[in-house]
C-alpha positions as a printed Julia matrix, in Angstrom:
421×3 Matrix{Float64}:
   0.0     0.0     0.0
   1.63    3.37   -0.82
   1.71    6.14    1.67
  -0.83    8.14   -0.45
  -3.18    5.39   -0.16
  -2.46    4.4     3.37
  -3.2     8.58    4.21
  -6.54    8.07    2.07
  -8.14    5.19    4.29
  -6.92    6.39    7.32
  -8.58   10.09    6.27
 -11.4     7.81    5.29
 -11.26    6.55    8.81
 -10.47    9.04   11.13
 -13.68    9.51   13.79
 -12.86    5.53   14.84
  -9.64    6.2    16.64
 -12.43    8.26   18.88
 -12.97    5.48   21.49
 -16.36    6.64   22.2
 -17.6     7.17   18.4
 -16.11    3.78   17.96
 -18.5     1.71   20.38
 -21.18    4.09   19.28
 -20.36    2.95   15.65
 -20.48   -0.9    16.22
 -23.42   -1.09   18.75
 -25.26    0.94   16.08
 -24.53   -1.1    13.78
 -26.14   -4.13   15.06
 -28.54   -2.81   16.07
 -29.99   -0.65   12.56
 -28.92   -4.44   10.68
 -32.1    -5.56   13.28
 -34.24   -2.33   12.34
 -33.92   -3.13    8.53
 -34.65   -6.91    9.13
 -37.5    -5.88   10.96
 -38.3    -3.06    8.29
 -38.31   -5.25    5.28
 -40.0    -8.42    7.3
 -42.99   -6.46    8.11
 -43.14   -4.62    4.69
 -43.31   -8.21    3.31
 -45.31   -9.12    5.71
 -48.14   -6.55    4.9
 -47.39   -6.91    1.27
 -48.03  -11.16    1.62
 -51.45  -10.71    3.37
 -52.82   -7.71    1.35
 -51.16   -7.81   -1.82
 -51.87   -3.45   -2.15
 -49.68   -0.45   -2.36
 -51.78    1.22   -0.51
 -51.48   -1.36    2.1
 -48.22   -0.92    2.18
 -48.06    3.05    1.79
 -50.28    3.14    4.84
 -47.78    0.93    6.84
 -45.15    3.4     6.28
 -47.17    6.48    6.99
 -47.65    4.8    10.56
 -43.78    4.1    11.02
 -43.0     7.5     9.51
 -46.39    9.61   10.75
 -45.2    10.73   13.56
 -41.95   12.08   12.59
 -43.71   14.81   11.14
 -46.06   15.65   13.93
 -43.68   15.3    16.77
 -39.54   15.79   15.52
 -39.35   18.84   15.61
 -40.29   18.99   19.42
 -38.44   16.61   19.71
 -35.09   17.85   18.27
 -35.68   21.02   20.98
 -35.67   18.5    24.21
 -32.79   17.37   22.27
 -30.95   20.34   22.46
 -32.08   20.93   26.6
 -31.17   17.24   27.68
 -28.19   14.74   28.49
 -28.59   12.99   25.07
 -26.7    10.23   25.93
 -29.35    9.72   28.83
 -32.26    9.65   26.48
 -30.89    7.37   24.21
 -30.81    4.86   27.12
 -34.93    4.9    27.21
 -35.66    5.4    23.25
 -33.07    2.29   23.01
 -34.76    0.34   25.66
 -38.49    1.22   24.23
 -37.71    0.05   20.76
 -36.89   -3.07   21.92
 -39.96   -3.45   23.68
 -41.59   -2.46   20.05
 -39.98   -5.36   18.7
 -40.92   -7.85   20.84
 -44.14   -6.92   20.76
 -43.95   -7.43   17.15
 -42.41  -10.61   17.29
 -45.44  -11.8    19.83
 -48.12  -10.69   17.51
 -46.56  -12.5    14.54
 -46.07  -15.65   16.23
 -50.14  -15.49   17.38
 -52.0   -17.17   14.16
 -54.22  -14.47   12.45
 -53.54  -11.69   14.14
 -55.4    -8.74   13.08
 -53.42   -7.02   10.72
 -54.4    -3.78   12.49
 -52.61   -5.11   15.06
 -49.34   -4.06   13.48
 -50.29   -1.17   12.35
 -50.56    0.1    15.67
 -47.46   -1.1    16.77
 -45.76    0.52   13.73
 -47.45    3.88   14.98
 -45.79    3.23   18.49
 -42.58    2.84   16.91
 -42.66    5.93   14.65
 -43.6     8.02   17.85
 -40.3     6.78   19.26
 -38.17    6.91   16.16
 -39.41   10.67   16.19
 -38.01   11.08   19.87
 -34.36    9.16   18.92
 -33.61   10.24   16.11
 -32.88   13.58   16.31
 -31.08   13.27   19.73
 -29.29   10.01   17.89
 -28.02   11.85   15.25
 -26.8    14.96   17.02
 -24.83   13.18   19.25
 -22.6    12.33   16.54
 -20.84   15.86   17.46
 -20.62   15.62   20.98
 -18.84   12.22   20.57
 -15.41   13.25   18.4
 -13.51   16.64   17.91
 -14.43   19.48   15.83
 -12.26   18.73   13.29
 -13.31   15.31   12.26
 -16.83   15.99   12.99
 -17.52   15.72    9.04
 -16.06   12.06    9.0
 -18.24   11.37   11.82
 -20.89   11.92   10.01
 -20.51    9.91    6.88
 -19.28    7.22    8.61
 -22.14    6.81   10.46
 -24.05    6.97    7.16
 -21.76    4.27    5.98
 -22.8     2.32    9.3
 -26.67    2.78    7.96
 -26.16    1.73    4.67
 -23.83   -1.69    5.92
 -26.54   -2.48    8.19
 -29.02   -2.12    4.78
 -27.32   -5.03    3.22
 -26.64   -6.77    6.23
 -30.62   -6.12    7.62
 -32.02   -7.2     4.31
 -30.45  -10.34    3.45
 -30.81  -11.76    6.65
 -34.79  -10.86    6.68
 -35.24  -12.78    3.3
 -33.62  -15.64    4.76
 -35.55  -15.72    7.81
 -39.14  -14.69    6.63
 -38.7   -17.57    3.79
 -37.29  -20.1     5.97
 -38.46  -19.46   10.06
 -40.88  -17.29    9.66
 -41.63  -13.56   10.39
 -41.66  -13.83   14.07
 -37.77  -14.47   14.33
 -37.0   -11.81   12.17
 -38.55   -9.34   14.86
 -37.34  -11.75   17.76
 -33.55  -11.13   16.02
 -34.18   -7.22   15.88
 -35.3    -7.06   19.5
 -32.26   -8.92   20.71
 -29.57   -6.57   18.94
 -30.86   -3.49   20.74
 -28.36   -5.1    23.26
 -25.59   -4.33   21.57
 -26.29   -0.48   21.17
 -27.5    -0.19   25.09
 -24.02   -1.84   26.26
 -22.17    0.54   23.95
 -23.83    3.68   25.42
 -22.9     1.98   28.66
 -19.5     1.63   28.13
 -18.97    5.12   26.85
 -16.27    7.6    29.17
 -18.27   10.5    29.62
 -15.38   12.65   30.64
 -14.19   12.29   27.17
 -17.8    13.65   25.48
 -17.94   17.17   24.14
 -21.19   18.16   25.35
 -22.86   21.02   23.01
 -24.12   24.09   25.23
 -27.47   23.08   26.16
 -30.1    25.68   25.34
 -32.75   26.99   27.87
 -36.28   25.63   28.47
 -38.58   28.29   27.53
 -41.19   29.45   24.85
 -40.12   29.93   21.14
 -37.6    26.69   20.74
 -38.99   25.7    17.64
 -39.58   28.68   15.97
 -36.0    29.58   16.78
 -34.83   26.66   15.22
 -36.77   27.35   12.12
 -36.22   31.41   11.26
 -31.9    30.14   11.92
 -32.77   27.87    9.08
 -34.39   30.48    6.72
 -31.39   33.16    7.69
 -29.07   30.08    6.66
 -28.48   30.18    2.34
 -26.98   26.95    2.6
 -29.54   25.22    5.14
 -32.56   27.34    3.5
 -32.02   25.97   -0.15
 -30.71   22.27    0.87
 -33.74   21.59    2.86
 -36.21   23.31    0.12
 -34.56   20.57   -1.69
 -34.67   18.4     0.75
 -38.41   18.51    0.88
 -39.24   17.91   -3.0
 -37.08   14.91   -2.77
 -37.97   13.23    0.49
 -41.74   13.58   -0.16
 -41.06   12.09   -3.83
 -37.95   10.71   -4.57
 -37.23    8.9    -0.77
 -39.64    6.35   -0.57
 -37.95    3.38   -1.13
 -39.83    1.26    1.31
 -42.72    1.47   -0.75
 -41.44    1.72   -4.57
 -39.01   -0.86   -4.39
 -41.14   -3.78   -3.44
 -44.14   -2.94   -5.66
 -41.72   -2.29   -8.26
 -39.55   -5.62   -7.95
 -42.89   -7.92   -7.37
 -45.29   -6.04   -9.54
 -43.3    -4.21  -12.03
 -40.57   -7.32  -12.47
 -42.32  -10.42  -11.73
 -39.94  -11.16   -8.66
 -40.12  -12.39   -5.85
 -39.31  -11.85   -1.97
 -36.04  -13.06   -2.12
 -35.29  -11.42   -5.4
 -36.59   -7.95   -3.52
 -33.75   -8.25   -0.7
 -31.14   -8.62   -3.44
 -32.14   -5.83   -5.16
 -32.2    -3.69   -1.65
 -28.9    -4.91   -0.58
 -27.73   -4.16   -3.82
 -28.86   -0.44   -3.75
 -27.26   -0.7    -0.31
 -23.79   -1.68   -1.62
 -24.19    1.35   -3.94
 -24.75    3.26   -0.84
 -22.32    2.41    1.07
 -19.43    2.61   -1.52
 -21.39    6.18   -1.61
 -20.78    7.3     1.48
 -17.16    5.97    1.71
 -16.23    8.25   -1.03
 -17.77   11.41    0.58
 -16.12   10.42    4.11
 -12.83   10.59    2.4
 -13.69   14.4     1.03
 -12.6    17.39    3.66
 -15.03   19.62    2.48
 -18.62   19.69    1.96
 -20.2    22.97   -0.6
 -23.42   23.49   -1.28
 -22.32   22.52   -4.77
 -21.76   19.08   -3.51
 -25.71   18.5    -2.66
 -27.01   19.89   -5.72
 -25.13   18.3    -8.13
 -25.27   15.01   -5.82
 -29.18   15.47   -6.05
 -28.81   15.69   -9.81
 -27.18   12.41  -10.39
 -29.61   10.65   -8.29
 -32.07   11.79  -10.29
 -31.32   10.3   -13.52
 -30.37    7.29  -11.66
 -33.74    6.79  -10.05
 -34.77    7.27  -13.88
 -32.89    4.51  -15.12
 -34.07    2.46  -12.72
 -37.52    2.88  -13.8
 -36.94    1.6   -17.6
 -34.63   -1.4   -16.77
 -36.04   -4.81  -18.55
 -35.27   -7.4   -15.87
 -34.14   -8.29  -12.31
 -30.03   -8.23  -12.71
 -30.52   -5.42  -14.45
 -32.08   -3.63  -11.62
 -29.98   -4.94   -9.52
 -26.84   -2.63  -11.22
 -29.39    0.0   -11.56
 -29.92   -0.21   -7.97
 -26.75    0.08   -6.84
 -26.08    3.03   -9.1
 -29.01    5.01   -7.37
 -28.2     3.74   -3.76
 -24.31    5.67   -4.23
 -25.98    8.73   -6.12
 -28.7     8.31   -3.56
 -26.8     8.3    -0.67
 -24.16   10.64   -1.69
 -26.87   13.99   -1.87
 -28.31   12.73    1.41
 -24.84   12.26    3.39
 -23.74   15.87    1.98
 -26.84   17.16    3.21
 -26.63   15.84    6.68
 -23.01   16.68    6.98
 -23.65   20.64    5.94
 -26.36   20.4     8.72
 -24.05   19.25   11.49
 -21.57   21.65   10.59
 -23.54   24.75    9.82
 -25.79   24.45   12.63
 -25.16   26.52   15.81
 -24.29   24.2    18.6
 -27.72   25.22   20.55
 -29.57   24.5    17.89
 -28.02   21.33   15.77
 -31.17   19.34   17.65
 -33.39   21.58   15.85
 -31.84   21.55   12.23
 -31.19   17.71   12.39
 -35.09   17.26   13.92
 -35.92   19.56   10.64
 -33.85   17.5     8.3
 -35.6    14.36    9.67
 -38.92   15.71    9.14
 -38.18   16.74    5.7
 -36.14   13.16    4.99
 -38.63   11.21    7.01
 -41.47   13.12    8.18
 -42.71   13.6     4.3
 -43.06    9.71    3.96
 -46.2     9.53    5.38
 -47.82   11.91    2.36
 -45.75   10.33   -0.49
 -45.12    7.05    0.76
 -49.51    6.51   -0.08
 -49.85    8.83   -2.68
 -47.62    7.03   -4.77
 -49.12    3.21   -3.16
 -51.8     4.2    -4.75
 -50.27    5.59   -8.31
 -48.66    2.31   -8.11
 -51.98    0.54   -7.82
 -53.49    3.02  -10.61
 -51.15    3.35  -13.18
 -48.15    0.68  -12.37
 -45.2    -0.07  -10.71
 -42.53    1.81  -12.81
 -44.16    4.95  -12.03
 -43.34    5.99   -9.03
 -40.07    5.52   -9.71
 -40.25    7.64  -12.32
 -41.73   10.32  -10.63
 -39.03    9.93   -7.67
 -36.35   10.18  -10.77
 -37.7    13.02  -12.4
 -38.73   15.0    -9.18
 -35.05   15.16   -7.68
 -33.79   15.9   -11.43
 -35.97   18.68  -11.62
 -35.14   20.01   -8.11
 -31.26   19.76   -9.45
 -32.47   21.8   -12.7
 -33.91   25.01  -10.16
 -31.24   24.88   -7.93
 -29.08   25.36  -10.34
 -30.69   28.09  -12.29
 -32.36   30.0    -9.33
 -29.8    29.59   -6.78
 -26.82   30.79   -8.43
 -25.37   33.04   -5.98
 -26.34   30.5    -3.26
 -24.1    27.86   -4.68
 -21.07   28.87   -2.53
 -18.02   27.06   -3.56
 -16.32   28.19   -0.4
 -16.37   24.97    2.05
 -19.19   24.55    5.05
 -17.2    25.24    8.2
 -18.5    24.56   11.44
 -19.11   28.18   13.39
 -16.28   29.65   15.4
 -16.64   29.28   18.79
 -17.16   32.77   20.06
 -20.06   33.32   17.11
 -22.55   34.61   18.91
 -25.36   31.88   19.97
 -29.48   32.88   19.26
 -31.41   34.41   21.75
């Protein structure tokens, strides 16, 4: 290995010499490789009794729901509390979700409302972690590295996609979907332990804000004065309400659009995860992050997500896939990486509960919308929309947002920048 190399992966690598960021890193990721099994086993699961879109568009408007009634609250106890702390009961909670889960599916004919409901739960307490999940990133490695942090931890997501995936096809096709959720329960373990083991004398702590009226909306008007938050999450929103629905295109469009089957589904998945993680790998290695970056990132994904939409057959999707999980992933890790940095420490619970909503929180309207275009008009289509939705947002980003696209690199704030009132 020459030394130019050698500097590249250890660049590449940098936040995991962070003891901390390093348990963080491998607790998390056994533990999201058990929230994708259990995302994909009850997708299927849902999609095997009911046979709709809709059906499943309704399953993730109940997973994603609340995300975009109650994140952005969230993201301001976020900002007020020990993080760490509340991670210990949104950790502990989920695992309760899962076993609860598992219970119901090993119970012959339970109602399928039955999971709905318990999908619901679980979106209420996805919209309390996530934000104070994600955040925490920061407090866990220096300033400097803070950016590597970040994509890392994307590249921990989008390992745990493959990993989550595979495993579910396996187990719903050979055990049965009640292990699948018995698995996820059990590697919430790993992630408690880790938080556990963590030296809190070696956190960095942002300053947390004060309890009072007006937390929101402060979060909100900082991202409006903000060019490069203001037009990435106006992006942001096109694209997550159209483009990011993957839990509901990609299985209508692999069983219904390609003739394939469950199996055939996870492939395709893990391979748009492979995509994604090569994806974020490539951005961890860059040290800076421009506005540029997201737009043009947002661009390629589109006519990726196009392509996907006209391929003939299953290994053909399966390339396609992967294409649009490293374009895919790419926009959305330089979009969460100018958040962290940008952000004012005070508020980073805010913009990251904002970006959630927008990434997230937006499911809930597109995820049926297009169930039901899928029912209507066929499989490919959504995916075509998704396609030409984020290509268009590329086209007026570019052309209106000229003087916004700032080639000078996102830097996080100095430290004696003044904080909002």
């Amino acid at each position: 290995m020459t030394s130019a190399t050698a500097g590249g992966f250890s660049r590449t690598f940098v936040s995991l010499r962070t003891r901390n960021y390093r348990l963080f890193f491998i607790g998390q990721l056994i533990s999201n490789s058990g929230n994708w099994l259990t995302n994909v086993a009850l997708t299927l699961l849902v999609l095997d009794r009911t046979g709709s879109g809709i059906a499943v568009g309704w399953l993730v408007a109940c997973q994603y729901g609340p995300i975009l009634l109650f994140s952005i609250w969230a993201g301001s106890i976020a900002d007020r509390v020990d993080k760490r702390k509340l991670l210990y009961w949104t950790q502990a909670l989920e695992m309760a979700e899962s076993v609860a889960l598992a219970v119901f599916a090993f119970i012959p004919h339970t109602p399928l409302v039955s999971f709905y409901v318990i999908a619901t739960a679980g979106g209420c307490l996805l919209a309390a972690d996530n934000p104070a999940r994600r955040s925490f990133v920061r407090e866990m490695v220096d300033r400097d590295v803070v950016s590597n942090a970040v994509a890392l931890y994307s590249s921990m997501v989008n390992l745990s996609r493959i990993v989550g995936p595979a495993i579910a096809g396996v187990l719903v096709t050979t055990l049965g979907f009640g292990w699948a959720f018995t698995i996820d329960a059990a590697s919430y373990i790993a992630v408690i332990v880790s938080l556990i083991a963590m030296r809190g004398s070696e956190l960095h702590p942002s300053i947390k804000s004060k309890k009072g009226s007006g937390q929101v909306s402060a979060g909100l008007k900082y991202i409006w004065r903000t060019p490069e938050l203001a037009v990435s999450f106006g992006m942001l929103l096109v694209i997550g309400l159209l483009s990011y629905n993957f839990n509901v295109t990609f299985p209508l469009f692999v069983e219904k659009g390609l003739h394939g089957t469950a199996i055939q589904y996870t492939l395709l998945y893990s391979s748009f995860s492979l995509g994604a993680l090569v994806g974020t790998l490539l951005v961890a290695r860059r040290s800076v992050i421009t506005l540029r970056t997201i737009v043009l990132s947002a661009g390629a994904f589109g006519i990726a997500l196009t392509g996907l939409a006209f391929v003939p057959n299953i290994p053909a999707g399966y390339l396609v896939a992967a294409i649009v999980g490293g374009t895919s992933i790419s926009y959305m890790t330089a979009t969460t990486t100018l958040a962290q940095l940008r952000a004012d420490p005070q508020l980073v619970g805010r913009v990251v509960a904002v970006q959630t909503v927008l990434q997230l929180g937006t499911t809930p309207i597109g995820g049926p919308l297009l169930g039901y275009v899928a029912d209507l008009a066929g499989a490919r289509v959504p995916i075509l929309i998704g396609g030409l939705a984020a290509f268009v947002t590329f086209v007026i980003a570019v052309l209106a947002g000229r003087r916004r696209l700032a080639t000078n690199p996102v830097v996080e704030q100095e430290k004696d920048e003044p904080a909002l009132d």
